[in-house]
Structures are given as structure tokens and as C-alpha cells.
N, C-alpha and C positions, 0 to 999 in steps of 0.2 A: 609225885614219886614216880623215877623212872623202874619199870618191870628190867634185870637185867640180872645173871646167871647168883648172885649174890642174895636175889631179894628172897629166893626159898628157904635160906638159911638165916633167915632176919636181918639181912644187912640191907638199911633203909636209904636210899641212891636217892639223892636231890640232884638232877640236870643244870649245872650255873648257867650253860648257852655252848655252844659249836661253831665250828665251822663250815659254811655252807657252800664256799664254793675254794677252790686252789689245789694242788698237790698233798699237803698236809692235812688229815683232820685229827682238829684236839677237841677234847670232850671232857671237861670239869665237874668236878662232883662233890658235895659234898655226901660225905658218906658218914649212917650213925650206927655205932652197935651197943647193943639195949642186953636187960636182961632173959632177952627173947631170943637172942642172936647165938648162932652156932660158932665153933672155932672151923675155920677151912682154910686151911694153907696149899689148896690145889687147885685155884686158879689159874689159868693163863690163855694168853690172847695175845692178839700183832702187837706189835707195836711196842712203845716205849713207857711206864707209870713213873709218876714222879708222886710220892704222898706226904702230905704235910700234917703231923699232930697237933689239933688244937685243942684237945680237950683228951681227960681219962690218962690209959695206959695201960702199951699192951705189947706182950710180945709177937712182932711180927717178920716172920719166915718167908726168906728172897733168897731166890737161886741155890740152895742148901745153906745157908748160913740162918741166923737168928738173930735179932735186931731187937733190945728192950727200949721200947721208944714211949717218951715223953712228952709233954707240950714245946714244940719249938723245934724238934725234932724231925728230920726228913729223911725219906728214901729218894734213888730213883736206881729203876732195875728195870731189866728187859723184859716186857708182859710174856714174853713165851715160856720164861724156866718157871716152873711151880713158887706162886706166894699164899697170901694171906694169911690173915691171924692165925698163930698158935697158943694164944695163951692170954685170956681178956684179963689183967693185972686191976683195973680202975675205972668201971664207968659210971655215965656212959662215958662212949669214944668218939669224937668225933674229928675227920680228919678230910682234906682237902684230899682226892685223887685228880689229877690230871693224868688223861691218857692224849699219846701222841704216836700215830700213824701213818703210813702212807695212805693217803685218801684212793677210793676204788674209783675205777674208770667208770665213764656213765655215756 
């Protein structure tokens, strides 16, 4: 399990793999939320989410709008305007997050 702004509110980050070296880094996740899990729709960060539901159902809040998403269902929104769930409809949830970024200089 990856430790990342999410996991104090119980949302449990599995790492799929990154990118290690180029311009772009992407960072895939699966991502679970349990009955232990908070709702937080005030996430944000660089770059680009794209989120895929594979399981559950939940309402999830992108850019001020709100999004009742199912299995088969996808977002993608800019990580900077405020997301995440507002409203756990069916768990558990579990959903694909890729993030896409400009990678930092080194």
C-alpha cells in the first residue's frame, strides 16, 4: 500500500508501476474504499486524473459538478480543481486512478 494524501481518510492506494525516467510521469493506482473510508471531495494536485470504476458506486465530485458513477464508468479532470467522493452509494469501490503529469527536473 502506497502512504498518500488519501490513505488518512481510508482510502487504500495500490501503486500498479510509474514512470521512471522522460518528460511525463504517470502513476496508476488502484484505489479501494471500504467501510472505513471517509467521503473527501478536496483533493487536488498537478497534473492530469483519469478514473476508471470497477466495482461499487459512488458519487464522485470533479471541478464543481457531481458524477453518479458505476462500473464501466470513467472520469478524466484536471487534479488541480477540487475532487473526490461525495457520496459512497455501493461498496466496496474500487477504481483505477491514473495520474498524469509533467515529470520534475532532476
Amino acid at each position: 500500500m502506497i502512504e498518500r494524501r488519501g490513505t488518512r481518510v481510508g482510502h487504500r492506494y495500490e501503486l500498479l508501476g510509474h514512470t521512471i525516467s522522460g518528460r511525463v510521469a504517470i502513476e496508476p493506482y488502484l484505489v479501494t474504499l471500504t467501510e472505513e473510508s471517509e467521503v473527501f471531495p478536496l483533493f487536488q494536485h498537478a497534473g492530469v486524473e483519469f478514473l476508471y470504476l470497477l466495482e461499487g458506486e459512488v458519487v464522485y465530485r470533479a471541478a464543481g459538478a457531481t458524477y453518479h458513477l458505476r462500473p464501466g464508468d470513467s472520469l478524466l479532470f484536471d487534479g488541480d480543481a477540487a475532487h473526490g467522493p461525495e457520496k459512497l452509494v455501493r461498496l466496496p469501490i474500487r477504481m483505477l486512478a491514473i495520474i498524469s503529469r509533467a515529470a520534475e527536473e532532476r
